[in-house]
C-alpha positions, 0 to 999 in steps of 0.5 A: 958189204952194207950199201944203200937199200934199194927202196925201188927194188924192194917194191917192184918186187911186190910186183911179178913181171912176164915176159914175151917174145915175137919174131918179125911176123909177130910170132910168140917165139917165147913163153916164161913161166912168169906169164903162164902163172900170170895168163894161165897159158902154157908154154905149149898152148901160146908158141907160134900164135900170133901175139895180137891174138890175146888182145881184144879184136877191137883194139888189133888195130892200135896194137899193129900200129904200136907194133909198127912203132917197135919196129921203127926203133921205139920204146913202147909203154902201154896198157890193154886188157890182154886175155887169159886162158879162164876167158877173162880179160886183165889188165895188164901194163906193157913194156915192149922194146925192140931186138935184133933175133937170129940171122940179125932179124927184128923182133919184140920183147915185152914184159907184162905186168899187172897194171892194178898192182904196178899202180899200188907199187908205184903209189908206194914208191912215189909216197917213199921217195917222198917221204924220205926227201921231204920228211921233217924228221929222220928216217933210219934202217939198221941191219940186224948188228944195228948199223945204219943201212940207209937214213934220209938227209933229215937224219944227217942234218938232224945229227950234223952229220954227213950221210955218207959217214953214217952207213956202216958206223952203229947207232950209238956212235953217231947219237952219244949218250950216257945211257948207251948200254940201255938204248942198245937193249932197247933196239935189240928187244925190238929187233928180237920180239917184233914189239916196237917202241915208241918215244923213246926220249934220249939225251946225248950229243953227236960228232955235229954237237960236241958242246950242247946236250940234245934231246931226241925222241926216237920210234923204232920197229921191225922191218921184214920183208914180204917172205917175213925175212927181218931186214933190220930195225926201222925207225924215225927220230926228231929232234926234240931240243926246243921243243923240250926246252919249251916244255920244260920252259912252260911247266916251271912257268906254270908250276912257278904261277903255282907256287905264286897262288899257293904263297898268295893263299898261305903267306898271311894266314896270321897277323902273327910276325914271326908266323907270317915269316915261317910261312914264306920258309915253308912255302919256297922248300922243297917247292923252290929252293933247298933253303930260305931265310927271312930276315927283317931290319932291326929298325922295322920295330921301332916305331920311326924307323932309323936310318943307317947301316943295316942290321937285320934280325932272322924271323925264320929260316927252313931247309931241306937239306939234312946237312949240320951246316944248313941246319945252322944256317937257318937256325936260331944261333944267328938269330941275332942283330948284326950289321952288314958290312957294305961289301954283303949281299944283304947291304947290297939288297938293303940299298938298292931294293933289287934282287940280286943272283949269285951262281958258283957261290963256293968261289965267292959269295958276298955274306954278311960275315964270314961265317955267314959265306962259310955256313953257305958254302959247307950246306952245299947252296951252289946258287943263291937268292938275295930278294929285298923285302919291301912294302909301301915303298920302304925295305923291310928285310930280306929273303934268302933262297939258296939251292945245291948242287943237285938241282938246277941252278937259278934262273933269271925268271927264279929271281922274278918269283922270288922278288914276287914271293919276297914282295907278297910277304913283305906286305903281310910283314908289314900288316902284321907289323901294323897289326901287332903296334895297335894290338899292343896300344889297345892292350895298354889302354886296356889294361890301364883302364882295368882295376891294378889292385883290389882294395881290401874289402869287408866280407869278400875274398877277391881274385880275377883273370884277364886274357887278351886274345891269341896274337891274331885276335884284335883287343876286345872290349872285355872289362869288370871292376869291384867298387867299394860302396857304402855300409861295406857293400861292394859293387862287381861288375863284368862287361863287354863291349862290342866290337875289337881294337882300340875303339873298343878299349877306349869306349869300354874305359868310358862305361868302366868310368861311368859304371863307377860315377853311378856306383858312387850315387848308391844307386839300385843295380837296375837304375845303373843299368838303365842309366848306363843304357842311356851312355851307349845310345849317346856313345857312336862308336859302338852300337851295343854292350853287355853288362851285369852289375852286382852289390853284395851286402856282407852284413846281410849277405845278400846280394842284388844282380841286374843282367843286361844281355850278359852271360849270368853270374855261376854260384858254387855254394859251399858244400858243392855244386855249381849253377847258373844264378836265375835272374832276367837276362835283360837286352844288351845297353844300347837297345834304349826304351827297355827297363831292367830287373833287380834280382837278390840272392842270398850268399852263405858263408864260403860260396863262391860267385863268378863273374865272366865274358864270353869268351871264357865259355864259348866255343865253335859250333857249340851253344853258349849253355854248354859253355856255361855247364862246362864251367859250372861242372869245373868250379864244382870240382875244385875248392881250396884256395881262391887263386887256385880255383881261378887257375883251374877255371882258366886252365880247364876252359880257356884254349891256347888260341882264342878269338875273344878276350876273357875277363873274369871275376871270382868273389868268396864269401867271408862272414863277418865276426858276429860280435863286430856287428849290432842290430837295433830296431826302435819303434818310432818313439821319441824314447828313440833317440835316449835308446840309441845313445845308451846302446851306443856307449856300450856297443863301444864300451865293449869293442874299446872305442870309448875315444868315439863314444861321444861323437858316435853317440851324438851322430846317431841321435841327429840321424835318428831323430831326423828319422823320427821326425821326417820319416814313418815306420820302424827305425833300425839303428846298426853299428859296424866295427871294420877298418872304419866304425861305420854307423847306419840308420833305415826308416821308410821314407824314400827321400834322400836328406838334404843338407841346408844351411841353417840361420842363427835364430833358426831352432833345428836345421842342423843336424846334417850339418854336424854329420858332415863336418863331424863324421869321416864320410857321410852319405844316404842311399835308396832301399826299395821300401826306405832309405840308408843314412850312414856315416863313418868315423875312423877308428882312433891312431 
């Protein structure tokens, strides 16, 4: 029969306890064996004596008038060191009462025990009773079948069940859990091994909790009594409901803040639009959600957005879910603009800026079409999340998380994260979008100012590249040109402005025009880059700018480099090998007070000169001569055709995702037909002008283009006359036969001619003026030690 354990016997009994008889005159008239073993005495040695006389002497007095007091009818408690047959004295707590002996007389009985151990016992029992009415936790027994034996009032209010209806009925019928088979292997180990348990986390409900899951934490060990026989299996037991609910409450919170400060840290990595998306996508699954959609309005393109129903457009969607139809819920297919109708979640989104939560989505979800709800529906997504995007006061998209039934479902403090995330994203959205409308303006303007076409030239097989940085480099202010000149010579330059954007751009199209403006003036490679150096310091929106400036003449075939601070020109000459051309490298334009040098090269037929920007050989940790070597060693293998080499060039050096723009300029040389060229060199005779004429006709007898003979022939001699009169030295005459004849006349004076107006009466004067009116272009320009006055006519029909 099981019955409630008595917690005062089990102690007491810890404690031994003898007992004493006395007649009416005080005699020990019984002797048990418990005092003996307490005592010392035998039965033998102590029967008959006086029982006074185990007391100390000076203390008889108190213990007649104790005796007394028996005798009246009263119960006695009282501690006196009593002594023992070793002579010692102990202490000893003694209970005394009253009887009636033979023949009716009066006597006393007394039991003894030791007052040391009483007190601990005592200790014990108050410490107990204690415990298991005041503990704010359940105290349990179960006997060796796991049945409960005895339990505190805690237990019952804990489980909301009486404590009566306890006792008897096993463990797991009052505390139900799924888990019931492993909680009773669990108890048993202990009961068996003697290890005990500690937190042992269960969930189930009890008869007092029918409809709400609780959470117990449990501690069970052996119970065995003080000859080591096993009473059962001890246990204390909380309820641990709230506080789970509050850990596991305060761990989303936390691991929620995580998943904030890790999309703060990733959403954004690029100004890139559709990258910005993914990232959101890949932030929120798993961490958040089984699914997610980013969607933008399709007005959030256009450069003033429309009003309207809204139609979206998926940017991105990621799931974990290995199902066909989450797969094409978050897929490209529905990657197409579609409107909402008003009755959709997204609609709903759009037009208030709230996030909405919907839970048991297979009953009823408000998609944007029906296949939208079905594909829902079949990925398993039992809760889902509609979180506006919106930025600077505007919705830009929406979000779209979703969850299976697997996991929890979302909670209201789930739709604040998502509504932060969502906000977070569309802010960077938004940047992006920003972003990419001034990348693409520069990028026109930049690409506007840049040469269209390259005009056919003499002596020069021309081909270039222009690569705008990766999608989250702003523009920069890379630029070069190819500028015919005078005498068939050609000017090629490269350049680069400091600083990105659609400054830079713009400030690059002013030096390009400047460059240009110089270019027309015939001026030495130097003084254009001095020249240019003055634009700079006077343009405030950008402090520096690199540039190398290059005319080639095809008739020499030489050519004359000046560097401002730009990565030299590199040289593939026609049977292989490449390298760096050696010329000053000069300080960037903007530095002012500095003077630039001129360097000539000569170009052999079929050598290849290129022209470029940093970034086509700079890399990340490395020196820019590496960069220079590693383009030198690319050109030196390749040959063939022009586009072909630039392809390989681009495709050797340039990588994928660059910060910087590459522009780059590749000439080949092409000799001119030796028998469309003439060189003359007169001595300065006034037999000149006589030769000039005669070689003149039959340079153009010889090409067939008698039709110009005669103005040829009288341009020339006003040219070299004018040379013989003003200028010193040696006179050289040369004719061009090109897409226009092309006449040149070198003396060694620097002065640049002057055209003037001659009076009727005036005897000379008016040569320049015939050339002017007579020849198709006309002009001079500067040679170190001279000058050049050309003139051109066209070639006939």
């Amino acid at each position: 029969m099981v019955t409630h354990l008595s917690q005062p016997a089990a102690l007491l009994g810890r404690v031994p306890i003898a007992l004493m008889l006395t007649d009416h005159e005080g005699r020990i008239s019984h002797w048990g064996a418990a005092a003996e073993r307490m005592f010392g005495y035998r039965a033998e040695e102590v029967l008959g004596r006086r029982g006074p006389e185990l007391f100390p002497p000076e203390l008889r007095a108190e213990v007649a008038a104790l005796r007394e007091r028996l005798f009246a009818g009263e119960y006695v408690h009282a501690v006196f060191p009593m002594r023992c047959r070793d002579g010692g004295w102990r202490l000893t707590d003694i209970r005394a009462f009253p009887i009636r002996g033979p023949a009716g007389r009066p006597g006393i009985a007394a039991l003894f025990s030791d007052a040391e151990d009483l007190e601990e016992v005592e200790t014990e029992l108050a410490f107990t009773q204690g415990l298991l009415r005041e503990a704010p936790f359940g105290l349990v027994l179960l006997d060796e079948e796991l049945r409960y034996v005895h339990l505190n009032q805690a237990l019952a209010d804990i489980n909301r069940v009486p404590l009566e209806d306890h006792l008897g009925r096993r463990v797991w019928d009052i505390m139900q859990t799924e888990a019931s088979a492993e909680y009773e292997r669990a108890i048993r180990s202990v009961l068996q091994t003697g290890e005990p348990i500690q937190e042992l986390l269960l969930s189930g409900r009890t008869p007092g909790h029918r409809h709400q899951d609780r959470v117990w934490s449990a501690n069970f060990f052996r119970m065995n009594a003080a000859d080591g026989t096993v009473l059962g299996v001890g246990g204390f037991i909380l309820d641990v409901t709230e506080q789970r609910a509050a850990r596991l409450e305060a761990s989303a919170a936390r691991q929620r803040l995580e998943l904030i400060d890790e999309a703060s840290a990733r959403i954004g990595s690029t100004l890139d639009i559709t990258r910005t998306a993914a990232e959101v996508t890949e932030v929120m699954v798993p961490a958040f959600a089984d699914c997610a959609v980013v969607e933008v309005l399709d007005r959030f393109f256009e450069e003033t957005p429309s009003a309207g129903d809204p139609r979206s457009r998926r940017l991105a969607g990621h799931t974990s879910l290995p199902t066909a139809a989450a797969q094409q819920l978050v897929g490209t297919e529905l990657a197409a603009v579609f409107t909402h109708p008003p009755y959709s979640a997204v609609y709903d989104a759009v037009r208030s800026g709230r996030p909405a939560l919907h839970l048991e989505v297979e009953e009823r979800l408000p998609a944007q079409n029906d296949r939208h709800a079905r594909l829902v529906r079949d990925a398993g997504l039992r809760s889902v999340i509609f979180a506006p995007l919106i930025a600077r006061g505007q919705v830009l998209g929406v979000a779209f998380f979703g969850r299976d039934g697997h996991r929890e479902p979302f909670t209201p403090e789930d739709v604040k994260l998502a509504e932060e995330v969502a906000n977070r994203a569309a802010v960077c959205l938004d940047n992006a979008r920003l972003y990419s409308r001034e990348r693409e303006t520069a990028l026109r303007l930049q690409r506007s100012l840049l040469p269209q076409e390259i005009p056919p030239l003499t002596g020069l097989e021309i081909t270039y590249r222009y690569l705008p940085g990766s999608e989250g480099a702003e523009v920069g202010g890379d630029w070069f040109d190819v500028i015919p000149l005078s005498g068939d010579r050609v000017a090629l330059v490269a350049g680069d402005v400091m600083g990105h954007g659609v400054r830079a751009a713009a400030t690059m199209g002013q030096l390009r025009m400047a460059v240009r403006t110089l270019a027309t003036l015939d001026m030495l490679p130097d003084d254009v880059l001095s020249r240019l150096d003055d634009v700079v310091q006077n343009l405030s929106e950008i402090p520096y700018a690199t540039c190398i400036y290059a005319v080639y003449d095809p008739v020499a075939r030489r050519c004359c480099v000046a560097n401002a601070g730009h990565p030299p020109p590199v040289l593939r000459y026609p049977d292989g090998g490449a390298a760096p051309v050696d010329l000053p490298r000069g300080v960037p334009l903007g530095v002012g007070g500095v003077s630039y040098q001129a360097t000539e090269i000569e170009l052999p037929e079929g050598a290849t000169l290129v022209l470029y920007t940093d970034g086509l050989i700079e890399q990340r940790g490395q020196d820019i001569e590496a960069g220079i070597e590693r383009l030198c060693r690319v050109l030196d293998a390749r040959g063939g055709a022009l586009e072909q080499v630039a392809d390989d060039v681009i495709s050797a050096l340039h990588r994928g995702n660059v910060d910087d723009d590459v522009a780059m300029l590749i000439a080949r040389v092409i000799a001119l037909p030796s028998d469309r060229v003439r060189t003359w060199q007169f001595l300065p005779e006034t037999t000149a002008p006589g030769r000039a004429r005669r070689l003149i006709r039959e340079t153009l007898c010889f090409w067939d283009l008698s039709q110009l003979t005669d103005t040829a022939q009288l341009l020339a001699t006003e040219l070299v006359t004018n040379a013989l009169w003003y200028a010193y030295g040696p006179i050289e005459l040369r004719l061009i036969y090109d897409r226009a004849l092309l006449c040149e006349v070198v003396d060694g004076d620097t002065r640049s001619p002057r055209q003037r107006q001659a009076d009727s009466d005036d005897e000379d004067g008016r040569g320049l003026e015939l050339v002017s009116k007579l020849a198709h272009r006309w002009g001079s320009r500067p040679l170190a030690n001279g000058k050049v006055v050309w003139f051109e006519l066209a070639l006939p029909g």
